[in-house]
C-alpha positions as CSV (number, residue, x, y, z in Angstrom):
1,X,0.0,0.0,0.0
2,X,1.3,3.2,-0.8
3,X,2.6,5.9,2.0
4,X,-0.6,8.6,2.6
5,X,0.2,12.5,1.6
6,X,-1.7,15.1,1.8
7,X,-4.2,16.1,-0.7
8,X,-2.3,18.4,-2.8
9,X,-5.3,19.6,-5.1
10,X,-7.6,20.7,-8.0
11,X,-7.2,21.5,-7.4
12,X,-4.7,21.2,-3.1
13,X,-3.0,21.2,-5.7
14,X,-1.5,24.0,-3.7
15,X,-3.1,27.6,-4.4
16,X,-5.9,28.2,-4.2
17,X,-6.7,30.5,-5.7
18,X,-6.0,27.4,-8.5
19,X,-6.2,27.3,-11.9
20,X,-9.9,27.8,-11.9
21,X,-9.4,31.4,-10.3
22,X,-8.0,32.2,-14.1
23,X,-9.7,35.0,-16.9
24,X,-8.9,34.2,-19.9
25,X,-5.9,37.0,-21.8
26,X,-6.3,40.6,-21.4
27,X,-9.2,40.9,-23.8
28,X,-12.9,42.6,-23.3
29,X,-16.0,41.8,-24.4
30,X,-16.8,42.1,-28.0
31,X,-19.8,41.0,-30.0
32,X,-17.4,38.6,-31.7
33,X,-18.7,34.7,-30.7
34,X,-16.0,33.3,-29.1
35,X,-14.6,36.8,-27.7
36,X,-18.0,37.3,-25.6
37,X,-17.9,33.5,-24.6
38,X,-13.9,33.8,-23.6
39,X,-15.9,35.4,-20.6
40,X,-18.4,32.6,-19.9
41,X,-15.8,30.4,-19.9
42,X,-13.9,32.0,-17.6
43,X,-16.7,33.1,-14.9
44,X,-17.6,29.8,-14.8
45,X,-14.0,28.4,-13.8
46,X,-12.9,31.3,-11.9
47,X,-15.9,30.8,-10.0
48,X,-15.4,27.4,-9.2
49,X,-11.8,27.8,-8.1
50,X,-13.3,29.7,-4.8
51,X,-15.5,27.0,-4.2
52,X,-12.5,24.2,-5.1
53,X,-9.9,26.0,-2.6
54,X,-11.7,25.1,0.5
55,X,-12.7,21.6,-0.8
56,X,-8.6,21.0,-1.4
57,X,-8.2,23.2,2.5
58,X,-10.0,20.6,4.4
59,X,-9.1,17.5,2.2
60,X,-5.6,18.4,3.2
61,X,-7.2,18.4,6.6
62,X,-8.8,15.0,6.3
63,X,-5.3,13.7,5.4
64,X,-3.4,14.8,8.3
65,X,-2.6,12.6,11.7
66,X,-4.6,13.1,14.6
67,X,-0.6,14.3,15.7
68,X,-1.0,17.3,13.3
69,X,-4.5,17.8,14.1
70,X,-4.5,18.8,17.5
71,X,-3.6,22.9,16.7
72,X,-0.5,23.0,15.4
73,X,0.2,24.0,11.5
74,X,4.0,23.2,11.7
75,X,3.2,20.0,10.2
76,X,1.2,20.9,7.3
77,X,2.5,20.9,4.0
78,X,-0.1,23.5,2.9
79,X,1.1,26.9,2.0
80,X,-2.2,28.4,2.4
81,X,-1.7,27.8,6.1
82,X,-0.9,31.1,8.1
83,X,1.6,30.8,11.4
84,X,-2.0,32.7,12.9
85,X,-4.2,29.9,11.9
86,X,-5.8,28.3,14.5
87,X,-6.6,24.4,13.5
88,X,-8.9,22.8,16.0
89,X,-10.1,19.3,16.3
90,X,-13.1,18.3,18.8
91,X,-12.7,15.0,19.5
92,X,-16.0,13.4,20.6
93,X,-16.5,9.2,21.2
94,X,-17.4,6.5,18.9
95,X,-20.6,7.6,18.3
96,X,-20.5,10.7,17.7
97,X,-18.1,12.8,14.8
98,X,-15.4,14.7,15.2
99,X,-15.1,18.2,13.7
100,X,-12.2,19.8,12.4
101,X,-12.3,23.9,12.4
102,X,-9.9,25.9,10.1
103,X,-10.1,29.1,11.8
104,X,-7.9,32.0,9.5
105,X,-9.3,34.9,12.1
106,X,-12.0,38.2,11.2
107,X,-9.4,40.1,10.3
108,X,-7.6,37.2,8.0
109,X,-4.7,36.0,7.0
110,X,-2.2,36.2,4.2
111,X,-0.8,32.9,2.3
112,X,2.2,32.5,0.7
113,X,1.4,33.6,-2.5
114,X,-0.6,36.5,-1.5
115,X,-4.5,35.3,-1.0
116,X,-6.2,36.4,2.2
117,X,-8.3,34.2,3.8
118,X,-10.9,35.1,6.9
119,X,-13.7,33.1,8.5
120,X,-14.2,29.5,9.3
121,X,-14.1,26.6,7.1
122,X,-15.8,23.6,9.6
123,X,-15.3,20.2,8.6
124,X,-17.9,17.5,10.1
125,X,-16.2,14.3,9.6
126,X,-17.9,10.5,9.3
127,X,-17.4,7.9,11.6
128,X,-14.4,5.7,10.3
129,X,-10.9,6.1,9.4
130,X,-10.0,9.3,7.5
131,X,-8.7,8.2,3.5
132,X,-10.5,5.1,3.8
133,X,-13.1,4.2,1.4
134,X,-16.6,5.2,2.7
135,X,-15.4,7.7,4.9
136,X,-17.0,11.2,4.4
137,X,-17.1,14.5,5.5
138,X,-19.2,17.7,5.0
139,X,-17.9,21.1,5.2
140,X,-19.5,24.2,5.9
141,X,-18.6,27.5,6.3
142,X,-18.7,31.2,8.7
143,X,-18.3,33.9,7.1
144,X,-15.5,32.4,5.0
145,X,-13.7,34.6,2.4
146,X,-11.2,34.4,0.0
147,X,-9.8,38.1,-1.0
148,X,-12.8,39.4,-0.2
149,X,-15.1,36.9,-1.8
150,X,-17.8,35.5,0.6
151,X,-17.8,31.5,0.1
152,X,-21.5,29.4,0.7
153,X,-22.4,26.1,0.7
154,X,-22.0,22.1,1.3
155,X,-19.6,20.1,0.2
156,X,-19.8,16.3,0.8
157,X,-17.0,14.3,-0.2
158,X,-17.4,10.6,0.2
159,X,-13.9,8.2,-0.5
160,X,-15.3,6.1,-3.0
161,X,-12.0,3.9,-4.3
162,X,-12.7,0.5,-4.9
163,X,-10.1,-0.6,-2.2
164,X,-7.1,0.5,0.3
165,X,-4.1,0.2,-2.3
166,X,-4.0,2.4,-5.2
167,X,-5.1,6.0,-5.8
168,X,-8.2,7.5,-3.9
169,X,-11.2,8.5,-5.8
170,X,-13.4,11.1,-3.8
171,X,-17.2,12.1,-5.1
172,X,-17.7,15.4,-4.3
173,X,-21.3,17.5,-4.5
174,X,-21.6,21.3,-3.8
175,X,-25.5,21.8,-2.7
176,X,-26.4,25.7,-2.7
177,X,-23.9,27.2,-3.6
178,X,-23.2,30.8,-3.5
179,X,-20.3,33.5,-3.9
180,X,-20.9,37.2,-3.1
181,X,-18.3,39.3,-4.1
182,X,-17.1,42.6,-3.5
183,X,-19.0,44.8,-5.7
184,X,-22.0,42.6,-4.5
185,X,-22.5,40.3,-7.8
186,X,-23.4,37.1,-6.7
187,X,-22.9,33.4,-8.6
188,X,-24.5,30.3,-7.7
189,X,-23.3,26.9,-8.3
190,X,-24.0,23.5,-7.8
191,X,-21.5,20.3,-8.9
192,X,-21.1,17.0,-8.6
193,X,-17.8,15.5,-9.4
194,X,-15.2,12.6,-9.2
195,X,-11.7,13.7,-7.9
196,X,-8.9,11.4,-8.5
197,X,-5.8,11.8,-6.9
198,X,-2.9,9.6,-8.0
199,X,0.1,9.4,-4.9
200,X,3.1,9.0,-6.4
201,X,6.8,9.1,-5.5
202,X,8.1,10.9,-1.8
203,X,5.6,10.8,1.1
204,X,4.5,15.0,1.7
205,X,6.3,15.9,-1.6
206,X,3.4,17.2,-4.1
207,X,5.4,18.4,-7.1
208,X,5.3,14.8,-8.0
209,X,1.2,14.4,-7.9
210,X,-1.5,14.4,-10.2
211,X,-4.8,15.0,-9.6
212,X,-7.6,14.4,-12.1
213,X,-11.8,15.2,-12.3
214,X,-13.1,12.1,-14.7
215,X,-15.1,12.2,-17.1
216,X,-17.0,9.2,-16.1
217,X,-16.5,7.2,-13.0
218,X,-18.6,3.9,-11.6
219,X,-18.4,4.0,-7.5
220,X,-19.0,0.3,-5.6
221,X,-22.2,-0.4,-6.1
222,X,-23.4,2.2,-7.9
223,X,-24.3,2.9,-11.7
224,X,-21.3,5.2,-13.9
225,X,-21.8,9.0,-13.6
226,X,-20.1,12.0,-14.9
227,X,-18.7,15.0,-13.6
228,X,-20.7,18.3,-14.0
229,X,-22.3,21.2,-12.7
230,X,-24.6,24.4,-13.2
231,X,-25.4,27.7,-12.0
232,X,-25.5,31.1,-12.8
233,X,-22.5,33.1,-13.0
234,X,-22.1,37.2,-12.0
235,X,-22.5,38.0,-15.7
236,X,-26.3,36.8,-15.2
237,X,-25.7,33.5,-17.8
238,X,-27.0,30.2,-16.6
239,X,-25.0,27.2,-17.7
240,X,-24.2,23.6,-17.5
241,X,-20.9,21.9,-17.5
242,X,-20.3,18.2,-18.4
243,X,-16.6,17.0,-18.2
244,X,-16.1,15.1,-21.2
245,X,-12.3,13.7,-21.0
246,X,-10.9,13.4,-18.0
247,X,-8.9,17.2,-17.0
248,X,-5.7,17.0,-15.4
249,X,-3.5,19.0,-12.8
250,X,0.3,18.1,-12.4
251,X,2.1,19.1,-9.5
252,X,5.1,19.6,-11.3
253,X,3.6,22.6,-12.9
254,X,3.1,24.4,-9.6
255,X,6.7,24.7,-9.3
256,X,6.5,27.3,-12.3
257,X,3.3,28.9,-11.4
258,X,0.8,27.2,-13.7
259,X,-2.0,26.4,-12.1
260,X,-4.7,25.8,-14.9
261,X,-5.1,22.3,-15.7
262,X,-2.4,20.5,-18.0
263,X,-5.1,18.4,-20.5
264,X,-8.7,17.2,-20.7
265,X,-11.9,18.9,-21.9
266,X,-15.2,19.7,-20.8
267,X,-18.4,21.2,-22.5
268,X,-19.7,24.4,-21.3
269,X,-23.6,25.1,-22.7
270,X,-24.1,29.1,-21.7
271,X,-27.9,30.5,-22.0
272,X,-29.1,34.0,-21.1
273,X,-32.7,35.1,-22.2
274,X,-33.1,33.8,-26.0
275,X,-29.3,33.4,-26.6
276,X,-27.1,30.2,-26.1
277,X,-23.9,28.6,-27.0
278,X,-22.2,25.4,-26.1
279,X,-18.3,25.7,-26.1
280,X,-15.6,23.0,-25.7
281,X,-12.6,24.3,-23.4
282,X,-9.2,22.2,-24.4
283,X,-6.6,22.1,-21.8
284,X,-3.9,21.0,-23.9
285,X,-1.5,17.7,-24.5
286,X,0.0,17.8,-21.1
287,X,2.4,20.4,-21.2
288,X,2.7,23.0,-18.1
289,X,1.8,26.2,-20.0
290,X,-1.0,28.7,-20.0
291,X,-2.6,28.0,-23.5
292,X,-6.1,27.0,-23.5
293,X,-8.1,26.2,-26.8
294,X,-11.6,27.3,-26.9
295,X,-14.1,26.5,-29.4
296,X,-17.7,28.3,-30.3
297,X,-20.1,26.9,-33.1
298,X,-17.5,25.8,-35.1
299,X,-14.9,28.3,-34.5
300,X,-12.1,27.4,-32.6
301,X,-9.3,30.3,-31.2
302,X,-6.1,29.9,-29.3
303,X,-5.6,31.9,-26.3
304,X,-3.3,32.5,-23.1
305,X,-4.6,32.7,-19.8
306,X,-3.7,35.4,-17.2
307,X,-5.3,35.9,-13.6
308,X,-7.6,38.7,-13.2
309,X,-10.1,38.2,-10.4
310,X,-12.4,40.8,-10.9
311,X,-13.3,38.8,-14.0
């Protein structure tokens, strides 16, 4: 059985804010098809990086010893973790859960790479061993922000690999969630996904990792189902996304600040009022860079991403 590391995500997968938190080039809205859906494209996965870095936070959580869980942060191979973080773990008895609270302070905290976290992320944990498969948890938050942007919802994430050896599979839903953001837009978003992450290599070294969302996946006992979600992003378009081969983060690439996935594809279908589109974001053939193909009705451009998070 391989050694245990922590989750280094869509994601940890260190960063968060993560590739998702991305807008796509310097360029503005036009009337031009794939110009004005450049923007759809990008609210939807900047959007979804919010919601991803406290999924990755308190997976990297779930992963640690009870040792590392008891306050300290020295530990924690998570460079989103402040020296002012206060990590708590109530420990009840066998029937009852124990809860895990990543406290980053009102006034918050700044990471490594220049996010500031504040609030609560509280992580409600399933009886059984953590990493196991059928163990869960649920995480909520209080008044959880990440620069500036207030985070809502639940996430369940439920260990669904087939066995102990191996990589670990996790299902993850999001149920109501909500961003509110500075200049009080709002997005809503709800997903449900299959997060693979393959441990390879040094025990607590992540550059090494991959981590992927499948297209497809068939849990124990259960039927095969896809990765997707919905919503309404802060531009006022509804859409649905489907993951339709499998997208792909390397760890390696985090050493040279890319954190947008490497390769895969999903489907984004965009509808506001009368007017809809359904695009096809490519990630690429594996190479760390920040080219992204997108393609609109036919008509296919070649961009590079840059961060902007005022989308």
């Amino acid at each position: 059985m391989k050694t245990t590391k922590n989750a280094f995500t869509l994601k940890s997968v260190a960063s968060l804010l993560i590739a998702f938190v991305l807008i796509l080039g310097s360029c503005s809205k036009t009337d031009t098809p794939v110009s004005d859906n450049q923007l759809n494209v990008t609210a939807e996965s900047s959007e979804d990086s919010y919601h991803s870095d406290a999924d990755d936070l308190s997976n990297s959580a779930s992963s640690q010893s009870d040792v590392t869980l008891t306050g300290r942060t020295e530990g924690w191979v998570d460079n989103r973790i402040c020296s002012t973080t206060k990590i708590t773990l109530k420990k009840l008895d066998n029937t009852n859960t124990d809860t895990l609270t990543i406290d980053f302070g009102a006034a918050g905290c700044t990471d490594a790479k220049g996010n500031i976290r504040s609030g609560k992320i509280i992580v409600i944990f399933s009886a059984g061993k953590r990493l196991y498969p059928g163990f869960s948890n649920t995480v909520t938050f209080a008044d959880f922000k990440i620069n500036g942007v207030k985070v809502e919802g639940t996430r369940t994430v439920k260990n669904v690999s087939p066995n102990l050896d191996g990589d670990i599979t996790y299902e993850i839903t999001l149920a109501g969630g909500k961003l509110t953001f500075p200049d009080g837009t709002t997005a809503t978003r709800e997903t449900h996904h299959f997060r693979q992450w393959f441990r390879n290599g040094t025990p607590l070294v992540l550059s090494d990792d991959q981590q992927k969302i499948l297209a497809s996946f068939t849990a124990p006992n259960s039927t095969s189902s896809t990765s997707t979600a919905s919503g309404t992003n802060r531009k006022g378009y509804s859409y649905q996304m489907q993951v339709t081969k499998d997208i792909v983060y390397k760890g390696s690439c985090l050493e040279t600040k890319i954190f947008i996935p490497v390769s895969g594809t999903k489907t984004l279908t965009v509808t506001k009022g009368t007017n809809s589109a359904q695009i096809t974001v490519d990630y690429g053939d594996g190479t760390c860079d920040k080219i992204v193909t997108i393609t609109v009705n036919g008509k296919t451009e070649t961009v590079t991403v840059s961060r902007d998070d005022n989308g």
